[in-house]
C-alpha positions in Angstrom: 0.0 0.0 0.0 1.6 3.4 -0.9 1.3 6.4 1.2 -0.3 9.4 1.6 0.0 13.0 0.6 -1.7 16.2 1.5 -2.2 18.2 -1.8 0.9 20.3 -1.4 2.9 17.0 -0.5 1.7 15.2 -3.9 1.7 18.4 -5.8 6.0 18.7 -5.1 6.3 15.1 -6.6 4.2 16.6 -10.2 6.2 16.9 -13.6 3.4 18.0 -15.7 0.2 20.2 -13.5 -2.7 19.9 -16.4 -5.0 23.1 -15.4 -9.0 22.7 -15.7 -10.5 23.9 -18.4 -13.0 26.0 -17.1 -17.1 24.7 -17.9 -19.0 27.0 -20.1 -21.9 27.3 -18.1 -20.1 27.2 -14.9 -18.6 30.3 -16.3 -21.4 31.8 -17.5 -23.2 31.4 -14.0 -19.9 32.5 -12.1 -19.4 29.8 -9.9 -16.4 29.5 -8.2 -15.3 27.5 -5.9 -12.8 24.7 -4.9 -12.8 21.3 -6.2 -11.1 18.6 -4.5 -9.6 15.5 -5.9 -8.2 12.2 -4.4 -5.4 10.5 -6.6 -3.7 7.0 -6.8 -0.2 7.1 -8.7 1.9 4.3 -10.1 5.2 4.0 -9.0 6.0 4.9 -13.0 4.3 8.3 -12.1 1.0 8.1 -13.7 -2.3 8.8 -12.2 -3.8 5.2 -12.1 -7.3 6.5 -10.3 -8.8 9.7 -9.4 -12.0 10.5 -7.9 -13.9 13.6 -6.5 -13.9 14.2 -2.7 -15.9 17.4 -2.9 -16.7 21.0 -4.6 -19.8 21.7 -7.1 -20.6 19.5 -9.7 -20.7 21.8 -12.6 -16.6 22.1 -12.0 -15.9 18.8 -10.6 -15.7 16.9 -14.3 -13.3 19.6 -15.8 -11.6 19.0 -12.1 -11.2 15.3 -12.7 -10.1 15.4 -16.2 -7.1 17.6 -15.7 -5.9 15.9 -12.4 -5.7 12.1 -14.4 -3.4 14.4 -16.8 -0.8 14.8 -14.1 2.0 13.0 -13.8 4.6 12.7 -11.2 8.1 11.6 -10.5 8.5 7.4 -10.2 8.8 6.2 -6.4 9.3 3.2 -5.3 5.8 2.6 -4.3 2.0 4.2 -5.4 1.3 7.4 -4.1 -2.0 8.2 -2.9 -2.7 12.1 -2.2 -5.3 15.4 -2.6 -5.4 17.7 -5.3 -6.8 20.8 -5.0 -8.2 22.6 -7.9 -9.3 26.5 -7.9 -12.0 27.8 -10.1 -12.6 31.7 -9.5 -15.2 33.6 -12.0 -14.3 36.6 -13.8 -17.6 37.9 -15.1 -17.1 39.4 -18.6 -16.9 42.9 -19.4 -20.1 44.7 -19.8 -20.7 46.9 -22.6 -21.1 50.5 -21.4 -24.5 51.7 -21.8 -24.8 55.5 -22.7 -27.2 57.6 -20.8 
């Protein structure tokens, strides 16, 4: 059984951090918010499972698809650890309106 890692623990091991693409209409209804994902690496580095632990579910699937995307320095054993993922909206400009 391999061991694990806070977010910032596993995160230290990661060669390649895949970002989330943010969901259309997650943007469009400016949620934000924090998704969190539990991983299982191979000692070859690759994310072998990953599965949500919590945060909305409009940002969750762009959440999971980026964190199996990772991939980490080989170890001797599997990894198991948190990721965290940040989503924060940035509501589009608005037009000026002339009075």
């Amino acid at each position: 059984m391999g061991s694990q890692e806070t977010g910032s623990e596993i995160a230290h091991w990661a060669r390649t951090k895949v970002q989330p693409v943010y969901p259309d209409l997650a943007r469009k209804l400016n949620l934000a918010g924090t998704v969190r994902i539990q991983i299982a690496v191979t000692p070859s580095g690759v994310v072998k499972d990953a599965k949500v632990l919590g945060g909305h579910p409009l940002l969750a699937g762009a959440a999971l698809d980026a964190a199996k995307k990772w991939r980490f320095e080989p170890s001797a054993t599997e990894r198991n650890g948190v990721l965290d993922f940040k989503f924060e909206s940035h509501p589009e400009m608005q037009p000026e309106t002339k009075r």
